[in-house]
mmCIF file of the N, C-alpha and C atoms, coordinates in Angstrom:
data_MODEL
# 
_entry.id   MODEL 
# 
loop_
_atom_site.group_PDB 
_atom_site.id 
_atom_site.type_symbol 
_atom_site.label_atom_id 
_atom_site.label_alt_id 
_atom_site.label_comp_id 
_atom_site.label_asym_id 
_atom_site.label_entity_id 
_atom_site.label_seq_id 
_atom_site.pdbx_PDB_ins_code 
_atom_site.Cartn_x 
_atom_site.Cartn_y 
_atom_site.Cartn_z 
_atom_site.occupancy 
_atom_site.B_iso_or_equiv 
_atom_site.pdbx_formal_charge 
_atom_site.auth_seq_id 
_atom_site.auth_comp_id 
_atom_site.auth_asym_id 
_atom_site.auth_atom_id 
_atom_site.pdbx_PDB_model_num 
ATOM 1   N N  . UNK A 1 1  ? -4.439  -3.244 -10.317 1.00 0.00 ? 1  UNK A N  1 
ATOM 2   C CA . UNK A 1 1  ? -5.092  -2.214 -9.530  1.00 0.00 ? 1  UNK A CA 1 
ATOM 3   C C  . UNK A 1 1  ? -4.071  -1.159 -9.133  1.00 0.00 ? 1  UNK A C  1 
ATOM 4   N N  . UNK A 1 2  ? -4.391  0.035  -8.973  1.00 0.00 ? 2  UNK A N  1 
ATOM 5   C CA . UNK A 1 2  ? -4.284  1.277  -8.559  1.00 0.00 ? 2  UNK A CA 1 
ATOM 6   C C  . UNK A 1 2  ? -4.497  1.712  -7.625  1.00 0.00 ? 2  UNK A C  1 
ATOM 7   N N  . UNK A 1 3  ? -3.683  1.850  -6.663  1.00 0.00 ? 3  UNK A N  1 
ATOM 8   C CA . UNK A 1 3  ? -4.010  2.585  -5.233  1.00 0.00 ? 3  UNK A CA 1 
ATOM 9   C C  . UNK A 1 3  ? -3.659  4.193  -4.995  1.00 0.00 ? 3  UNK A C  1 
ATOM 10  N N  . UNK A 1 4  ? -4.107  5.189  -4.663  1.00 0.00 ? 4  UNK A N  1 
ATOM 11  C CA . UNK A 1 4  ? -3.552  6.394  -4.606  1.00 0.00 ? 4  UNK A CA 1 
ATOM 12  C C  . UNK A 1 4  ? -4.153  6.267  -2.866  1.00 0.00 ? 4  UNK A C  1 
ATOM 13  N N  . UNK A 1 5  ? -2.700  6.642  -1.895  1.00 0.00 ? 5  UNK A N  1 
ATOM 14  C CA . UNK A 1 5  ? -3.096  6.869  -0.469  1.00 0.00 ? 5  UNK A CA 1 
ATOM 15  C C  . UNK A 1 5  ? -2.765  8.150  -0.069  1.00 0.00 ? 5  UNK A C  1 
ATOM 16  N N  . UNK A 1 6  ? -4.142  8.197  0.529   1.00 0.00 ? 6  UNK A N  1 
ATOM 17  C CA . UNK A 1 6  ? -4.307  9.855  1.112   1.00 0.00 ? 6  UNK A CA 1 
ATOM 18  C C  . UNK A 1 6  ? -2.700  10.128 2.272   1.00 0.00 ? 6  UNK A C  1 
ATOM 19  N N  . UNK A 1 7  ? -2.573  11.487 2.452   1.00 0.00 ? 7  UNK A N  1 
ATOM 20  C CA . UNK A 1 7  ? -1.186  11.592 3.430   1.00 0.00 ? 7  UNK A CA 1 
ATOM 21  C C  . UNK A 1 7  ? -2.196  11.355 5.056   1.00 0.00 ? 7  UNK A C  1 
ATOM 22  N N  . UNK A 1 8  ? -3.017  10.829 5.612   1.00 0.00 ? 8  UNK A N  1 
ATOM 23  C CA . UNK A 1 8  ? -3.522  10.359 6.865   1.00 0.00 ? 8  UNK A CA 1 
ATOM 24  C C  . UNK A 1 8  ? -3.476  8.752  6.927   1.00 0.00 ? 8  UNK A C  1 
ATOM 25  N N  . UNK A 1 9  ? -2.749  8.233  6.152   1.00 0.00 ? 9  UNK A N  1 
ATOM 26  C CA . UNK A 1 9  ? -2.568  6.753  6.260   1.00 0.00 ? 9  UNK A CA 1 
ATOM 27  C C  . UNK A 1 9  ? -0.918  6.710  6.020   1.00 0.00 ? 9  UNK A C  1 
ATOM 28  N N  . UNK A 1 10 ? -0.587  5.650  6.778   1.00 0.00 ? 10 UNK A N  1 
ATOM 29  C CA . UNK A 1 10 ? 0.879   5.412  7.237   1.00 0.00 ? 10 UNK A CA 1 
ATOM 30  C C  . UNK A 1 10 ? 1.386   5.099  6.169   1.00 0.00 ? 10 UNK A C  1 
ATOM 31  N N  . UNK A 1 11 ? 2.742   5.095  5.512   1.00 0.00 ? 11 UNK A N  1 
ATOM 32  C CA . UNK A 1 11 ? 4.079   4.568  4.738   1.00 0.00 ? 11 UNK A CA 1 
ATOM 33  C C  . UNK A 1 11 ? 3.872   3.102  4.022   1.00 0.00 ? 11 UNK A C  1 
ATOM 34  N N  . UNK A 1 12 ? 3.667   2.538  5.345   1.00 0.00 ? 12 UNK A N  1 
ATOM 35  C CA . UNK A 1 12 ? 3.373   1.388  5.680   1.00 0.00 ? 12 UNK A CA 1 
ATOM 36  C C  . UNK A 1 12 ? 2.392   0.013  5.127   1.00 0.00 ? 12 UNK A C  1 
ATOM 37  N N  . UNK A 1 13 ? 1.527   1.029  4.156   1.00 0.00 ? 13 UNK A N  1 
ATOM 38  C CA . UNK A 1 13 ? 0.520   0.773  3.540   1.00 0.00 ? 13 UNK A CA 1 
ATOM 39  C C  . UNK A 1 13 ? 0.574   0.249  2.302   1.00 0.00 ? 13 UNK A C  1 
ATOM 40  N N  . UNK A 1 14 ? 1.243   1.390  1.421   1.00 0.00 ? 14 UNK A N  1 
ATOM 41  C CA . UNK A 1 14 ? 1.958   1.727  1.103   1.00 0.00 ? 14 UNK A CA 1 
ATOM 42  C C  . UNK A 1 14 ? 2.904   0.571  0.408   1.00 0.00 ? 14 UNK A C  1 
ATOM 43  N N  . UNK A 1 15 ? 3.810   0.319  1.518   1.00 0.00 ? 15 UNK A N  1 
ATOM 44  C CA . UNK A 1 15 ? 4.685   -0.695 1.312   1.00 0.00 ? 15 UNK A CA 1 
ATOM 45  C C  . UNK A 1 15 ? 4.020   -2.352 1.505   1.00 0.00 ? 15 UNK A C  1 
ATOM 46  N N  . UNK A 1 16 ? 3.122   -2.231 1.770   1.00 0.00 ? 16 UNK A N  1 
ATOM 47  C CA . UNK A 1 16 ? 2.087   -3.330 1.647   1.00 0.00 ? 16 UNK A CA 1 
ATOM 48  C C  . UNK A 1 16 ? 1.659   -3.749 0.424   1.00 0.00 ? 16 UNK A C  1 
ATOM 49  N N  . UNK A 1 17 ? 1.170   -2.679 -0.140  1.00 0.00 ? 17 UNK A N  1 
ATOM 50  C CA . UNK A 1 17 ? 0.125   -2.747 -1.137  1.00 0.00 ? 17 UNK A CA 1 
ATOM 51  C C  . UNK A 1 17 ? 1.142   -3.648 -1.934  1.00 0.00 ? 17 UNK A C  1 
ATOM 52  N N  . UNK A 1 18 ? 2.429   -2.697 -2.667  1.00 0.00 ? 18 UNK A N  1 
ATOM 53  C CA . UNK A 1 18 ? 3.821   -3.093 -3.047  1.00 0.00 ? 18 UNK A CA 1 
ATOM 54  C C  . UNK A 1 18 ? 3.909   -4.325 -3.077  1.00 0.00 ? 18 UNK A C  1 
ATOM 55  N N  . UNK A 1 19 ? 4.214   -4.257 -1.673  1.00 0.00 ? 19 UNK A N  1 
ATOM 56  C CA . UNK A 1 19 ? 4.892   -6.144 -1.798  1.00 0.00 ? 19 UNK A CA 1 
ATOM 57  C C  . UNK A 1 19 ? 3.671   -6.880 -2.560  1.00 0.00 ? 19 UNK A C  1 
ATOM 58  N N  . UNK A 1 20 ? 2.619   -6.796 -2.415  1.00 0.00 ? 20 UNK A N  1 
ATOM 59  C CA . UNK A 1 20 ? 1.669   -7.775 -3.229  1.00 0.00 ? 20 UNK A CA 1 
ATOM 60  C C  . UNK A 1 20 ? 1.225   -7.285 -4.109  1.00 0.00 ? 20 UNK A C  1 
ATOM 61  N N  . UNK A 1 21 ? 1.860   -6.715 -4.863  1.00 0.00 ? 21 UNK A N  1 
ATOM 62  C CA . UNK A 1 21 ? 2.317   -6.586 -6.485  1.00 0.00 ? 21 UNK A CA 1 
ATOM 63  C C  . UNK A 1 21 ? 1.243   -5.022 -7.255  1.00 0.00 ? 21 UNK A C  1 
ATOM 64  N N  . UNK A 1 22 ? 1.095   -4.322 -6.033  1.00 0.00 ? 22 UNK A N  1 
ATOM 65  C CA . UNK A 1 22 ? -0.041  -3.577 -6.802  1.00 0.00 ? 22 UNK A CA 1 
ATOM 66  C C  . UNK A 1 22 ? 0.605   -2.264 -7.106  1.00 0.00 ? 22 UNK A C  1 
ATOM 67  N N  . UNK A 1 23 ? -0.006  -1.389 -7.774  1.00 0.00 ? 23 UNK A N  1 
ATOM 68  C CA . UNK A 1 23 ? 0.554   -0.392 -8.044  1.00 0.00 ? 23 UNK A CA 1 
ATOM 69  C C  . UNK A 1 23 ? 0.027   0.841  -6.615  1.00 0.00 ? 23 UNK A C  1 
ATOM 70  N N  . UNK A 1 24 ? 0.877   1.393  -5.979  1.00 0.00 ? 24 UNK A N  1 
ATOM 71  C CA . UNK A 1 24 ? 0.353   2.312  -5.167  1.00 0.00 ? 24 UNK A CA 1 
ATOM 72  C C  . UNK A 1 24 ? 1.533   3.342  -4.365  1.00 0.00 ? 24 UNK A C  1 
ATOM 73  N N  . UNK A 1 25 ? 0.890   4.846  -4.541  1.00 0.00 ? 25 UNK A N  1 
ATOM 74  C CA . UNK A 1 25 ? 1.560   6.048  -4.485  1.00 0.00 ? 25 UNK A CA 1 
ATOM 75  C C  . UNK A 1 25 ? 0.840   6.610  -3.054  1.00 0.00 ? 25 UNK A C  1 
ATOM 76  N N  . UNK A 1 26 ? 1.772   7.463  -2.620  1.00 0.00 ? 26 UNK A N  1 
ATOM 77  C CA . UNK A 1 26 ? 1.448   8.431  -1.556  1.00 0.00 ? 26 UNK A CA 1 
ATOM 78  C C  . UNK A 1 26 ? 1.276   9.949  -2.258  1.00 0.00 ? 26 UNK A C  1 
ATOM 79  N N  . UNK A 1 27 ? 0.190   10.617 -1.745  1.00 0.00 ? 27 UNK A N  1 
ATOM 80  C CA . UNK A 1 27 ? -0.469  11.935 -2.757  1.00 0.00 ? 27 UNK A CA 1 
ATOM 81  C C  . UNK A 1 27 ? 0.912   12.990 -3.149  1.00 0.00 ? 27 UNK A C  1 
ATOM 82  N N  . UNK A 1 28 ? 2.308   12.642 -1.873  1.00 0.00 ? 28 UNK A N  1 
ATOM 83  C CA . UNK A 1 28 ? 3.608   13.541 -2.540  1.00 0.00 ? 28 UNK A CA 1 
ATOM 84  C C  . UNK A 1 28 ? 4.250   12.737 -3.631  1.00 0.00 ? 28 UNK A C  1 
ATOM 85  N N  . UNK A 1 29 ? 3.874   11.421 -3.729  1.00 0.00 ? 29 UNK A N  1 
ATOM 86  C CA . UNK A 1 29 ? 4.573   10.951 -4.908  1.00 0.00 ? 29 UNK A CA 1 
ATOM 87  C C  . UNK A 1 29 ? 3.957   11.121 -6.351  1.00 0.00 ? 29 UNK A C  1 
ATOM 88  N N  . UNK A 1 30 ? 2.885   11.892 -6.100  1.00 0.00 ? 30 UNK A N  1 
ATOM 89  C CA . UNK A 1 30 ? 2.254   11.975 -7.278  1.00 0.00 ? 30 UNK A CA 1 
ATOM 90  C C  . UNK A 1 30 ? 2.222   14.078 -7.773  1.00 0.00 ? 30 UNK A C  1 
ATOM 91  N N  . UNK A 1 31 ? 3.157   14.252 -6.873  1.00 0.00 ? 31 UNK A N  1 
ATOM 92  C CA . UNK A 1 31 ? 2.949   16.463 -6.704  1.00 0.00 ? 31 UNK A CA 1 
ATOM 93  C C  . UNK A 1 31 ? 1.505   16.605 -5.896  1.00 0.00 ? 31 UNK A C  1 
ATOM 94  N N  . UNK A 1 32 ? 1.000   16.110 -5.095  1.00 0.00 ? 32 UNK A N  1 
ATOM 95  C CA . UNK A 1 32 ? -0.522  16.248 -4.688  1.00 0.00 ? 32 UNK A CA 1 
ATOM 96  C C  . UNK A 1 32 ? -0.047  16.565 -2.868  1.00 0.00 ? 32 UNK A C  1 
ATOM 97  N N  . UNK A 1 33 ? 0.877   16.653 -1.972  1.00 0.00 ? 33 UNK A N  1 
ATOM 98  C CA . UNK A 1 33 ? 1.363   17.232 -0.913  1.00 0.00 ? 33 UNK A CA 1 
ATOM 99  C C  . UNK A 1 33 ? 0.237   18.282 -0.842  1.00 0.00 ? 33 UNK A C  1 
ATOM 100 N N  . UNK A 1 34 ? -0.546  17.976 0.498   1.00 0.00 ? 34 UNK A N  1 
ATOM 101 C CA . UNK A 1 34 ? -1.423  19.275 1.324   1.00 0.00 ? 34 UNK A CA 1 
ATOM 102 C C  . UNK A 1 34 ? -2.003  19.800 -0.182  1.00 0.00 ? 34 UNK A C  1 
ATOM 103 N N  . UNK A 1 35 ? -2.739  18.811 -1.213  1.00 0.00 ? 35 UNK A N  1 
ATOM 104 C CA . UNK A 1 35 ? -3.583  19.511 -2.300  1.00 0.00 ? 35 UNK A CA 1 
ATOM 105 C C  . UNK A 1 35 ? -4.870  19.380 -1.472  1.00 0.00 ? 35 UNK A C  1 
ATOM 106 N N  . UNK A 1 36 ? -6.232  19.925 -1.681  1.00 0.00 ? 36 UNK A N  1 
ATOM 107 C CA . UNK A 1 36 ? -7.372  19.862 -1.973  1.00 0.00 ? 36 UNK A CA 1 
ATOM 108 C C  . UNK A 1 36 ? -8.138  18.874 -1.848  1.00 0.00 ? 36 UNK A C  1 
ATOM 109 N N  . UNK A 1 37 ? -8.977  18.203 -1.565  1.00 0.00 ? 37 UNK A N  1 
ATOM 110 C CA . UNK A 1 37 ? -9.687  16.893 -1.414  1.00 0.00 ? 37 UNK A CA 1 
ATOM 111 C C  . UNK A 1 37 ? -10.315 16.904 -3.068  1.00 0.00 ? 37 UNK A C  1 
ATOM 112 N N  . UNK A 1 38 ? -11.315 17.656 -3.354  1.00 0.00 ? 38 UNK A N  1 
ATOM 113 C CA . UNK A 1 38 ? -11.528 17.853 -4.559  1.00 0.00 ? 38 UNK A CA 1 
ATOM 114 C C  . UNK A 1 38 ? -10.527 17.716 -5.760  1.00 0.00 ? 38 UNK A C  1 
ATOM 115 N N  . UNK A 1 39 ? -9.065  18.659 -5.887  1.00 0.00 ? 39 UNK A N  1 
ATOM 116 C CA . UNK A 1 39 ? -7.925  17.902 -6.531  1.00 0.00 ? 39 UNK A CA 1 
ATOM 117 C C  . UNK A 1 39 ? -7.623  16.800 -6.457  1.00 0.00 ? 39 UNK A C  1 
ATOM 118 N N  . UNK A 1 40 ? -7.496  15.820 -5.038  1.00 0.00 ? 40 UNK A N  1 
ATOM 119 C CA . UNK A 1 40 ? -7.322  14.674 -5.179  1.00 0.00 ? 40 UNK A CA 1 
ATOM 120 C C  . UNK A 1 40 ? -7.895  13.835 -5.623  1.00 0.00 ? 40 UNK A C  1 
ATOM 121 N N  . UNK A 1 41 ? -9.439  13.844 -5.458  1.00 0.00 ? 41 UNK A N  1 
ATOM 122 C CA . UNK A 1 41 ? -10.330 13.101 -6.204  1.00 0.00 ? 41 UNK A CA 1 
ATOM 123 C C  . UNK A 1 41 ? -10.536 13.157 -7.283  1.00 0.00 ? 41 UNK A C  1 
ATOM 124 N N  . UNK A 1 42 ? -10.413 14.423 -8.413  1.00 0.00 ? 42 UNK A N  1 
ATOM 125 C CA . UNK A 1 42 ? -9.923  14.726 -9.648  1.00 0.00 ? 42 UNK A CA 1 
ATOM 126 C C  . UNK A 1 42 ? -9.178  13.760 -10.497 1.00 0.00 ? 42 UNK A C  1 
ATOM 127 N N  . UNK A 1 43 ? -7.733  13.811 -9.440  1.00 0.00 ? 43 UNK A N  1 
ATOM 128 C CA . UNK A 1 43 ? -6.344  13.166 -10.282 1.00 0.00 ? 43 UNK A CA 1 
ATOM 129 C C  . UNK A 1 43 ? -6.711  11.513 -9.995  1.00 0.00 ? 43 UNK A C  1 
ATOM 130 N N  . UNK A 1 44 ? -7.434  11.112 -8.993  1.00 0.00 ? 44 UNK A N  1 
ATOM 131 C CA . UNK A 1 44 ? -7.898  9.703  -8.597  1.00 0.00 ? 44 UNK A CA 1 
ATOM 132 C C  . UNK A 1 44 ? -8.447  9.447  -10.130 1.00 0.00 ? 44 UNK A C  1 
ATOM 133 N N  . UNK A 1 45 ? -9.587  10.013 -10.067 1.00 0.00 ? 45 UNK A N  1 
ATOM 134 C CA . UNK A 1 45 ? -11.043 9.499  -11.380 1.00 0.00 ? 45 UNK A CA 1 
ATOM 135 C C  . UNK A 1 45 ? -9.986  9.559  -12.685 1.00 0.00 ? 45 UNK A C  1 
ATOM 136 N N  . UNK A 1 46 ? -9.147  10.984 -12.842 1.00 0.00 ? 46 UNK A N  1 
ATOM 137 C CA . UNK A 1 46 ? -8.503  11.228 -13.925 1.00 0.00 ? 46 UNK A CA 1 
ATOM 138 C C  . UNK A 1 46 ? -7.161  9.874  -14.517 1.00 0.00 ? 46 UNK A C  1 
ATOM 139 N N  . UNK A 1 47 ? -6.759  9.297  -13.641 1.00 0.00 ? 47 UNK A N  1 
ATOM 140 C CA . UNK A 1 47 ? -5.564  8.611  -13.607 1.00 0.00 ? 47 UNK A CA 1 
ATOM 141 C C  . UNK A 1 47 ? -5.733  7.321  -13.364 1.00 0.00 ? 47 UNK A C  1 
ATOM 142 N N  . UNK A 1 48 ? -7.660  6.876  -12.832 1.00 0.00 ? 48 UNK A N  1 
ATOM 143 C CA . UNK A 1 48 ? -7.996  5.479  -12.739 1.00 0.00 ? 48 UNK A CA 1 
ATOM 144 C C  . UNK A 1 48 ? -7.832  4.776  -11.603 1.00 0.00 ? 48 UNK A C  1 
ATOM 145 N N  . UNK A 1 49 ? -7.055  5.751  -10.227 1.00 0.00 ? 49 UNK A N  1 
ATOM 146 C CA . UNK A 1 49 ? -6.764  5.072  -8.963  1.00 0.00 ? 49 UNK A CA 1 
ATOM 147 C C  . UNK A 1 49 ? -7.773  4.764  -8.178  1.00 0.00 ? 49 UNK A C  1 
ATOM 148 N N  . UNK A 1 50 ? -7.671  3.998  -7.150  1.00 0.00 ? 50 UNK A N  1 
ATOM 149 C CA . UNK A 1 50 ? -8.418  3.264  -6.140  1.00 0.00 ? 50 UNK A CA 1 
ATOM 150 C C  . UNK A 1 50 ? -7.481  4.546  -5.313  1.00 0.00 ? 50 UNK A C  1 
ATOM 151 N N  . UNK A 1 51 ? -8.973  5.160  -5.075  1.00 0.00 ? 51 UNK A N  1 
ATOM 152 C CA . UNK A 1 51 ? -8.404  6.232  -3.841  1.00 0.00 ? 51 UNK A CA 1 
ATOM 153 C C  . UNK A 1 51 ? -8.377  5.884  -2.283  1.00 0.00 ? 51 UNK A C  1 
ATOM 154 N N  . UNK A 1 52 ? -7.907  5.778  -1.481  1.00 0.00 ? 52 UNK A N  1 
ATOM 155 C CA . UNK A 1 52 ? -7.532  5.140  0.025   1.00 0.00 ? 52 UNK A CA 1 
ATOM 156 C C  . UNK A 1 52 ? -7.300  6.338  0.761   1.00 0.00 ? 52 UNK A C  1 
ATOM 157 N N  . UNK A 1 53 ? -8.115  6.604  1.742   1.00 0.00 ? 53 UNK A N  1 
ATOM 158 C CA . UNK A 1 53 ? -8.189  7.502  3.077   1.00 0.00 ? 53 UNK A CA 1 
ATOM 159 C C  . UNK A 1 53 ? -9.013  7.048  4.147   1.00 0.00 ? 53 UNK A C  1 
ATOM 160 N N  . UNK A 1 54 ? -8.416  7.753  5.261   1.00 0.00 ? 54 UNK A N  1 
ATOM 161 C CA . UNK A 1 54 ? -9.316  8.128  6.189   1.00 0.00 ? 54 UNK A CA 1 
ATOM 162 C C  . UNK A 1 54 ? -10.683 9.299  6.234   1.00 0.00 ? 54 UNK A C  1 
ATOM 163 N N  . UNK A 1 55 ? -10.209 9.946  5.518   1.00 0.00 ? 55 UNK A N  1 
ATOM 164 C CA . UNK A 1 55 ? -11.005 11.223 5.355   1.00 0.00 ? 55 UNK A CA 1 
ATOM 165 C C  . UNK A 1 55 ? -11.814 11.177 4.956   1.00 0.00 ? 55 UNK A C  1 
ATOM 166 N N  . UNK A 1 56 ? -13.395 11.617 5.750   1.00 0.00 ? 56 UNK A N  1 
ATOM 167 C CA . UNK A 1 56 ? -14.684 11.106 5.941   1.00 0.00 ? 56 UNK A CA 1 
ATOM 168 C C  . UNK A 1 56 ? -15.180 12.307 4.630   1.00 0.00 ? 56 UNK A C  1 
ATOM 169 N N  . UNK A 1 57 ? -14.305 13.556 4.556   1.00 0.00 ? 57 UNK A N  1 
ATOM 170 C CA . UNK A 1 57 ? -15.253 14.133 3.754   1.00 0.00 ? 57 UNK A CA 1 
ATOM 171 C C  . UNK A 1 57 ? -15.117 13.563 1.845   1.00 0.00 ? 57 UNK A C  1 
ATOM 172 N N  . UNK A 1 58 ? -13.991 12.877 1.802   1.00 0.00 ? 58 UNK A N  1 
ATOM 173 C CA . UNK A 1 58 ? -14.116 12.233 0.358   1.00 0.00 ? 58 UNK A CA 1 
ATOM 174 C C  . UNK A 1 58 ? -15.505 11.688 0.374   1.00 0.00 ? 58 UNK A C  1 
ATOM 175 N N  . UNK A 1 59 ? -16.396 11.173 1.393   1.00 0.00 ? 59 UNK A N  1 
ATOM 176 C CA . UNK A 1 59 ? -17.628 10.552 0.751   1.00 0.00 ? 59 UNK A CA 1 
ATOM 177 C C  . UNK A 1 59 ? -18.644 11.244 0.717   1.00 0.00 ? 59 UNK A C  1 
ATOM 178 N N  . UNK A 1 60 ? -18.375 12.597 0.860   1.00 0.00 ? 60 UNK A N  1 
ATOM 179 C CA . UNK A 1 60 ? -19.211 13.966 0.690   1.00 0.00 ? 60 UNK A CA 1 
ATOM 180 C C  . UNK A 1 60 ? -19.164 14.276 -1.192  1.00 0.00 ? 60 UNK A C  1 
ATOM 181 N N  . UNK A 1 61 ? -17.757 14.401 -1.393  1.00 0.00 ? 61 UNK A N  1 
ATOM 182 C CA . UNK A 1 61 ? -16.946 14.367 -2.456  1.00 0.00 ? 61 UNK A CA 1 
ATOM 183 C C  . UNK A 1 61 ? -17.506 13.461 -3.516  1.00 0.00 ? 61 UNK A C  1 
ATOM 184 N N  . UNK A 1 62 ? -16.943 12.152 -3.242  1.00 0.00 ? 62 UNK A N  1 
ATOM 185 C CA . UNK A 1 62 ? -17.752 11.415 -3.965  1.00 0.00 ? 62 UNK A CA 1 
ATOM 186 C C  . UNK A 1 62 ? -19.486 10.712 -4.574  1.00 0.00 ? 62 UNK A C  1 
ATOM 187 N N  . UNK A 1 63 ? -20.101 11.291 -3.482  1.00 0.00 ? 63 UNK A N  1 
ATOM 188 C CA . UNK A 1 63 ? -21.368 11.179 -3.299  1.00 0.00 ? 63 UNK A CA 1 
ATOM 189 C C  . UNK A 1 63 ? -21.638 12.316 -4.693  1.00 0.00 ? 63 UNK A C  1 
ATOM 190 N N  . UNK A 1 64 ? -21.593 13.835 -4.431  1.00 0.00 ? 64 UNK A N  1 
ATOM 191 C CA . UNK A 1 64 ? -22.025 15.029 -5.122  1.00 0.00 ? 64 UNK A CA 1 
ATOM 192 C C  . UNK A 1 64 ? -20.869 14.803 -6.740  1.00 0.00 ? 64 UNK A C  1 
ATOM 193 N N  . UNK A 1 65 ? -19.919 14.606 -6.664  1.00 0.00 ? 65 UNK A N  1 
ATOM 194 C CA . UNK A 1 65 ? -19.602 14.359 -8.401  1.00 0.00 ? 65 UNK A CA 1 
ATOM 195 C C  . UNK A 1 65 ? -19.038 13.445 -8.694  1.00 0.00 ? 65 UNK A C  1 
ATOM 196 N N  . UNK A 1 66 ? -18.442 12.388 -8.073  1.00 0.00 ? 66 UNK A N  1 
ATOM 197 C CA . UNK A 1 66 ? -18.000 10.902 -9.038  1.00 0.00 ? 66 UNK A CA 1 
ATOM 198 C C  . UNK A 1 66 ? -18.566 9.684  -8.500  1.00 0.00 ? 66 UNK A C  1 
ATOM 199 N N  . UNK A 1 67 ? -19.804 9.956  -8.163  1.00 0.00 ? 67 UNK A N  1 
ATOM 200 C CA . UNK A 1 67 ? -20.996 8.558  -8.095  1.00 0.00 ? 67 UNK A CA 1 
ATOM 201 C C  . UNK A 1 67 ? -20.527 7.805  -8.846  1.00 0.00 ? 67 UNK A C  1 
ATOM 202 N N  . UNK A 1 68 ? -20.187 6.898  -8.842  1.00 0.00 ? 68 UNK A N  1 
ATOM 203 C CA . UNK A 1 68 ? -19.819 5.315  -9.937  1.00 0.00 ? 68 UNK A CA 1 
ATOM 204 C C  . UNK A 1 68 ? -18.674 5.379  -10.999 1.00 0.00 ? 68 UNK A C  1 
ATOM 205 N N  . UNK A 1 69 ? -18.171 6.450  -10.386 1.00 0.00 ? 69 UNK A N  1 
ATOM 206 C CA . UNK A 1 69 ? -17.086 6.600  -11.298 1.00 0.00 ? 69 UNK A CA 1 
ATOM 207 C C  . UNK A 1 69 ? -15.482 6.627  -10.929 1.00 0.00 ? 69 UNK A C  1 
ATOM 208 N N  . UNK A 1 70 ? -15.428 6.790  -9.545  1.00 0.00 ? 70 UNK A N  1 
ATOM 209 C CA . UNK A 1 70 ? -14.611 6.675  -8.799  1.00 0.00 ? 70 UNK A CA 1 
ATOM 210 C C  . UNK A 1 70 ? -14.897 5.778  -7.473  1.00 0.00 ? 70 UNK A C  1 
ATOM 211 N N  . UNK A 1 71 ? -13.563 4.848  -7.232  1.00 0.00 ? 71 UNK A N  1 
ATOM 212 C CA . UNK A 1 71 ? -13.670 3.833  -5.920  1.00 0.00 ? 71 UNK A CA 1 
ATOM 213 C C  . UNK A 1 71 ? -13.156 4.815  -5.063  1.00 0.00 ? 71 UNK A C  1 
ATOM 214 N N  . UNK A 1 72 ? -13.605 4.117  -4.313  1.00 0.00 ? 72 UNK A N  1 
ATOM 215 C CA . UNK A 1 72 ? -13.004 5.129  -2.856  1.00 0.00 ? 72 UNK A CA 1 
ATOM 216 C C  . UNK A 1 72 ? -13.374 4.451  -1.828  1.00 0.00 ? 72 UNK A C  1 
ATOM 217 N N  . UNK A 1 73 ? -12.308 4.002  -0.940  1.00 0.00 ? 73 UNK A N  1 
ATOM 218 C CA . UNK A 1 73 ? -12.328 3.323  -0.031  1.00 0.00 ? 73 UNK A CA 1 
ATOM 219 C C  . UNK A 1 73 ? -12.068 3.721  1.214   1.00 0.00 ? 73 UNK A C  1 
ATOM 220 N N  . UNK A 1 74 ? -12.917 4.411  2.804   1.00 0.00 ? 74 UNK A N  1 
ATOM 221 C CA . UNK A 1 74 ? -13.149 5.042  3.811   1.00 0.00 ? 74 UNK A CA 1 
ATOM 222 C C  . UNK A 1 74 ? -12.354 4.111  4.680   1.00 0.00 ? 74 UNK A C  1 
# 
């Protein structure tokens, strides 16, 4: 699995995911720093990640163009 974490969730997470063996980036480790919600969800669907935020409007996002095609976890 694939984690991509939004920049409103801690380091910490992060280094969680890590230790138990998963693959997972913060949106500057990927060039995505203060991008777009829409870009992010893009490079998520595009790249296969399990997208991770707080941010209520990804399920606006995901609702209107990657219904079942992207995870996304609120």
């Amino acid at each position: 699995m694939k984690f991509l974490i939004d920049e409103n969730l801690p380091l910490s997470l992060v280094k969680f995911l890590r230790s138990k063996g998963f693959t997972a980036y913060r949106l500057k480790d990927v060039g995505l720093k203060g991008a777009e919600d829409s870009e992010v969800a893009n490079y998520a669907f595009r790249n296969k990640f399990i997208l991770v935020t707080l941010d209520k409007d990804f399920g606006y996002i995901y609702h209107q163009l990657y219904r079942g095609k992207l995870t996304t976890l609120l």
